[in-house]
Every structure is written in structure tokens, then in C-alpha cells.
C-alpha positions as CSV (number, residue, x, y, z in Angstrom):
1,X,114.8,23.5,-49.3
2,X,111.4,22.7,-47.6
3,X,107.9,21.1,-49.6
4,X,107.3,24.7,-50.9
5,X,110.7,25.9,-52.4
6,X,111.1,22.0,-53.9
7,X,107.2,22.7,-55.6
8,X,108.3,25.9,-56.6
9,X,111.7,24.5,-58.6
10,X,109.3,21.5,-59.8
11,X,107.0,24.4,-61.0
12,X,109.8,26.1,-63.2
13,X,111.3,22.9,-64.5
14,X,108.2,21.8,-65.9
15,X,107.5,25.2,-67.3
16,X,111.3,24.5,-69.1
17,X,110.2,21.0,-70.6
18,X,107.0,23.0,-72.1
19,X,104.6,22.0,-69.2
20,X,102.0,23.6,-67.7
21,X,101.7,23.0,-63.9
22,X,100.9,25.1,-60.9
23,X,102.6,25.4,-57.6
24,X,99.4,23.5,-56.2
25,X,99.2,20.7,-58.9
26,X,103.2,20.2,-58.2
27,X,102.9,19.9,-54.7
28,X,100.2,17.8,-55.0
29,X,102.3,15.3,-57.1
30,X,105.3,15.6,-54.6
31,X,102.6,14.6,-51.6
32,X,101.7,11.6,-54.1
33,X,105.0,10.3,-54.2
34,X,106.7,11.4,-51.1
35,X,103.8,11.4,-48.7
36,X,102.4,13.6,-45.9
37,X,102.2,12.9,-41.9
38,X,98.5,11.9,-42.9
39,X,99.1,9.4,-45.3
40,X,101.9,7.6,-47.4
41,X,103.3,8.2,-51.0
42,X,103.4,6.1,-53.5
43,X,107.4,5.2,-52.8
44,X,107.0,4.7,-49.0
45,X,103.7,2.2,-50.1
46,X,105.8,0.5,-52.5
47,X,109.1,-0.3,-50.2
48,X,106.6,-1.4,-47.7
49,X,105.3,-4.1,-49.9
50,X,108.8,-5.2,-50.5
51,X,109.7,-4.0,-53.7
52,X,112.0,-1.1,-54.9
53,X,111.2,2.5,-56.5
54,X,113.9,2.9,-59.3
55,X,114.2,6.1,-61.1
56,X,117.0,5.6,-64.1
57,X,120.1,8.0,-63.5
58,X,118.5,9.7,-60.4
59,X,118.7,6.3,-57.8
60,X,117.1,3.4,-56.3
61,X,114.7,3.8,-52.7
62,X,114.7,0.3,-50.3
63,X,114.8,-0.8,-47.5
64,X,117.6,-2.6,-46.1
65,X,115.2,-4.3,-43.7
66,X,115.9,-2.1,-40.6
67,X,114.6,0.8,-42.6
68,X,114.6,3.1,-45.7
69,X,118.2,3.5,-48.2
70,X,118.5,5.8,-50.9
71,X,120.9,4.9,-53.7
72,X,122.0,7.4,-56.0
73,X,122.2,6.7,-59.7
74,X,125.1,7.2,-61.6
75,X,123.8,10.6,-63.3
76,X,122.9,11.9,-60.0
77,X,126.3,10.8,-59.3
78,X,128.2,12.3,-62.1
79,X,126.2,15.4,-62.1
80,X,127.1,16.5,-58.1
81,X,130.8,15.3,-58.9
82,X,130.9,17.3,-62.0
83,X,128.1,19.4,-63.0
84,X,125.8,18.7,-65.4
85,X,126.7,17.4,-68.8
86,X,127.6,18.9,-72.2
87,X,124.5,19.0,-74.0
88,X,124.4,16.9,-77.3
């Protein structure tokens, strides 16, 4: 999935959760936090300073000190072990 398909799904998930948000504004707010060739994102900026970028249940972004680590989350986890959860 490239910048474009991954706005598009952001798009439609948002539209699900009763948002309005166009395939501009989403990939707008993907460059903001994942960043471009021209500039950073706001989770690159923050690892750089030292700090982590935790999202509950989807994982944790660091750096190990030789470079960038993802850790998943547990429902990130859970959900590509077993799909996604009964809902409540």
C-alpha cells in the first residue's frame, strides 16, 4: 500500500467514525506525522529529541540508538494473530 491507497483507507475510516475528511486533508495529516523527503513528521522529530511516540494498542516508535524500532501493541498484536475482536 503506498501514501495514496493508506490516505484513501484513512479517508473511509474516518467517514465510518462519522468524520468528514478528504483524500487531501488525510494525506496531509499522514505527511504531519510520518513525514516527507522535504521535511520530518511529527514522530521522526519526536524520537530525534529522545523521547518515544506511543499510540495505546497500536505500538511504541524509538530508537534503539543505532536507529528507528517499532513495537507493536498488544491489540495490534492480537488483532493480526486473530482478527479483530467481538464487538461489545
Amino acid at each position: 500500500m503506498d501514501r495514496t491507497e493508506l490516505a484513501e483507507r484513512t479517508l473511509h475510516k474516518a467517514a465510518d467514525a462519522g468524520a468528514e475528511l478528504s483524500v487531501e486533508q488525510a494525506g496531509q495529516v499522514i505527511d504531519a506525522l510520518f513525514g516527507t523527503l522535504e521535511r520530518p513528521g511529527a514522530i521522526a522529530e519526536v524520537i530525534r529529541s529522545g523521547e518515544a511516540v506511543t499510540v495505546l494498542g497500536f505500538g511504541t516508535f524509538d530508537t534503539d540508538g543505532h536507529g528507528a524500532v517499532f513495537r507493536p501493541g498488544t491489540a495490534l498484536v492480537e488483532y493480526l494473530e486473530n482478527g479483530p475482536a467481538p464487538r461489545r
